[in-house]
N, C-alpha and C positions, 0 to 999 in steps of 0.2 A: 835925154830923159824919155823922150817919146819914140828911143827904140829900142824902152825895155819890155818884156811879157810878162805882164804882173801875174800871167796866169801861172806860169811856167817857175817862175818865182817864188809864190804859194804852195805850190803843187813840190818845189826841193826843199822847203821848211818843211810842209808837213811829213815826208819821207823822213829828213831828217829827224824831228819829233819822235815818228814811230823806231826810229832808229834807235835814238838815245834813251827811250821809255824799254827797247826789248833789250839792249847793254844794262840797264840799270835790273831789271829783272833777273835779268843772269847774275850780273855782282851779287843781288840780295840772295839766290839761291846758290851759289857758290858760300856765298858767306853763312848761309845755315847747312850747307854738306861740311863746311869748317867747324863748326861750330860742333854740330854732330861728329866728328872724329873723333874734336879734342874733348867729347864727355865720355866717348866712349873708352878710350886713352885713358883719361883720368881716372876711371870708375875701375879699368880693368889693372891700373897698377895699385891702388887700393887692393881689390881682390885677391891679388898676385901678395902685395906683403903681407895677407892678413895667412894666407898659408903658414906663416912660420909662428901662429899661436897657437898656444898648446892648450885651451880652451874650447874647445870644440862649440860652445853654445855661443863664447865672444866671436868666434868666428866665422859661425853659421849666422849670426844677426848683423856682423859688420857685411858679407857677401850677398845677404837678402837684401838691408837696406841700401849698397851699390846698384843691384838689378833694376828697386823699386826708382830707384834717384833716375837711373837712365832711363828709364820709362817716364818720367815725370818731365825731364828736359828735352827729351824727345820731342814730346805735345809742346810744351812752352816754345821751343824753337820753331815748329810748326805752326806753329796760331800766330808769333811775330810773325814770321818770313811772309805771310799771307795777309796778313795786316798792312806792310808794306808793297805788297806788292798790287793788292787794292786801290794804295796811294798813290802809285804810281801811275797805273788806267787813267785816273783822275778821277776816282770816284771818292773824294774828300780828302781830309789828313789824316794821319794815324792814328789820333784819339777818336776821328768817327768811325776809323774802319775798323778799329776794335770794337767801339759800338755797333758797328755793321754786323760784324761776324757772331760777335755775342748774341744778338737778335737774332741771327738767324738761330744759331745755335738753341738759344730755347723756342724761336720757333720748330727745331728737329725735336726736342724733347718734347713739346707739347703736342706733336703728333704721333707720338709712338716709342720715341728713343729712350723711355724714362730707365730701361732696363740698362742703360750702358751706366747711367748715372748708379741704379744698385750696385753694377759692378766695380765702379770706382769708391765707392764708399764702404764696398765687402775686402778689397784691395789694401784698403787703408785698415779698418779693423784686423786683417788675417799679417799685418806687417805691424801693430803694434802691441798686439796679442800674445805675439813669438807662437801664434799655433803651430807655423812650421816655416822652417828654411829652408833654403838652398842646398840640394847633395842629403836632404831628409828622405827613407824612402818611407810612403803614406801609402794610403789608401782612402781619396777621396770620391766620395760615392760609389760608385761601383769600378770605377778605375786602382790601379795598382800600378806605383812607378815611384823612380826617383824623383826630384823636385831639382829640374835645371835654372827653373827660373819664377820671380815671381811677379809681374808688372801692373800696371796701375787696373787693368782690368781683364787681367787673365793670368791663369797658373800655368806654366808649362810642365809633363811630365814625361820622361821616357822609361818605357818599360823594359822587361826583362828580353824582349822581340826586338829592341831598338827602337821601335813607335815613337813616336811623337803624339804625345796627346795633349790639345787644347782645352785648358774646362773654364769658362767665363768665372768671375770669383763671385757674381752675386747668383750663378746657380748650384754653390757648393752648398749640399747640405749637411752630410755628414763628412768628419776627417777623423783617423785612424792613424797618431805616429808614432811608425813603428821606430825611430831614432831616439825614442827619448828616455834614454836610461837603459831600459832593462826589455827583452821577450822571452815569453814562456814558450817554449817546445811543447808540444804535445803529442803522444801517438797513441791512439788507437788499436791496440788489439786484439781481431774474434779470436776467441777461445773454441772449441768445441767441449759442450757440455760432458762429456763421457771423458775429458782431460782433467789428469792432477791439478785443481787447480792451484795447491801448496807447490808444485815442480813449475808449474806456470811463473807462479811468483817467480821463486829465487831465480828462475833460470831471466828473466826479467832484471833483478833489480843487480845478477852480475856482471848481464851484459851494457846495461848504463852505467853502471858504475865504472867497466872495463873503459867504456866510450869516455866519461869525464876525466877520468886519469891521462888519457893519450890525449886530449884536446884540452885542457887547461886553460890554455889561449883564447878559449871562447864558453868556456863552461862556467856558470856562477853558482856554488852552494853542490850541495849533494842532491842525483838524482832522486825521486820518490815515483815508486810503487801504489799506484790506490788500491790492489787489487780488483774483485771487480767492482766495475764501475757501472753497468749497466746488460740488463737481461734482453735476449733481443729473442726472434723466430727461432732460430735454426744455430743463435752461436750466442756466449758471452764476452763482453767487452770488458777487459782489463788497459785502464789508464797509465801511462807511465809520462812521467815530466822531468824535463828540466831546464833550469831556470839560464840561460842565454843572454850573451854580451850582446848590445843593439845589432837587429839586420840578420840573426846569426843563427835565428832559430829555424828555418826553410833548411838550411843546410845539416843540421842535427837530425830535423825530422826524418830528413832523407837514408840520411847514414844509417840512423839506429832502425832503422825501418828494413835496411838493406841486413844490418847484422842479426834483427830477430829473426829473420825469412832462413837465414843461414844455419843461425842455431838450433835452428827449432828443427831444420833438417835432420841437422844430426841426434839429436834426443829424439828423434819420433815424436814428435808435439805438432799436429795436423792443424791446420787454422782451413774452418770449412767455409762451404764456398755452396750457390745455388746450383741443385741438380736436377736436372727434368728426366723423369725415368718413363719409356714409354713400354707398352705392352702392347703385344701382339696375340691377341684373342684366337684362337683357330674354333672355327664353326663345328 
């Protein structure tokens, strides 16, 4: 007995100690990267058979409320894993280190963080709202994109560039969607005031109408003609509309925009434009 090294002794427990407290720390963090797989799994074969409903709005709320759910077990899995792994340190048991973390927690909120909280509670209003889904394309504030994603406290969007765009959900203030039902096409046409505007018309309401017959697939109701619409400087503005399947009307704009430039070539129908005329004085 007296030729052991109680120091040396001591000193292979405590090793060992810190040994088995950083093995357990791992299990618990392996066990919440498990954990995280199999929601992300779960969530995304949900996702995957909700493709085969022909529902468009069931199926845009069952892929939003997946997003929202993975974002929600995310955190949950996060805050246990950390709770336990608190326990382990040996800074109490798991019901205080939940009370630890929560304390801190509103201690972060009570110095500043209150805006993550807006966010979580604009997150939860804009998922039971149905203001908008997943694969909806918007226009939130002054952004324009699809909706890939919606989570507890942020929208994700990508635009027409591929972008990625972040927008916290409690600083959304206005939203714009354009998926829901129906969009109007609109275009704008200067006239020049010295132009028939009776040949304006028809030569207008034949070529939408030309456009809605070959597009079908995306055109809703009969084009309309407002004639004009508005008196400007140097040209008048004739409106021409038509009523577009969701997402559909950017691509009509364009087209019938490219067909009156065309037509109007060949009838002689000038759409004027600003001109700076200079002069040369001789002394």
């Amino acid at each position: 007995m007296s030729g052991i090294n109680w120091t040396d002794l001591f000193e292979k427990i405590k090793e060992n100690r810190f040994i088995i407290v950083i093995v357990k720390i791992i299990i618990i963090l392996a066990a919440a990267r498990l954990l995280l797989g199999l929601l992300s799994r779960m969530t995304g074969r949900v996702i995957k058979r909700s493709e085969k409903i022909d529902d468009d709005n069931r199926r845009k709320s069952i892929v939003t409320s997946m997003t929202l759910l993975r974002s929600v077990g995310r955190y949950t899995i996060y805050f246990v894993a950390i709770c336990f792994i608190i326990n382990e340190l040996g800074y109490g048991s798991v019901l205080s280190s939940i009370v630890t973390v929560a304390g801190v927690g509103a201690l972060v909120i009570s110095l500043g963080a209150q805006s993550i909280i807006k966010d979580l509670l604009a997150g939860v209003f804009i998922t039971f709202e149905k203001q908008y889904g997943v694969g909806d394309f918007v226009k939130i504030n002054e952004f324009e994109g699809t909706v890939t994603s919606v989570a507890m406290r942020c929208t994700y969007l990508k635009n027409w560039k591929g972008e990625k765009i972040i927008i916290p959900n409690g600083q959304i203030d206005t939203v714009i969607n354009y998926s829901d039902g129906f969009n109007m096409a609109i275009i704008d046409v200067p006239v020049a005031y010295e132009a028939d505007i009776k040949k304006v018309v028809e030569v207008l309401k034949e070529e939408a109408e030309k456009y809605r017959q070959e597009h079908e697939d995306i055109c809703i109701d009969e084009p309309g003609v407002l004639s004009i619409n508005e008196f400007n400087d140097s040209s008048m503005t004739v409106r021409v509309i038509q009523k577009a399947k969701d997402r559909n009307h950017f691509q009509i704009q364009r087209d019938l925009r490219t067909a009156i430039k065309e037509r109007f070539d060949k009838e002689g129908i000038s759409i004027p434009y600003n001109q700076i005329v200079v002069r040369n004085e001789q002394a």
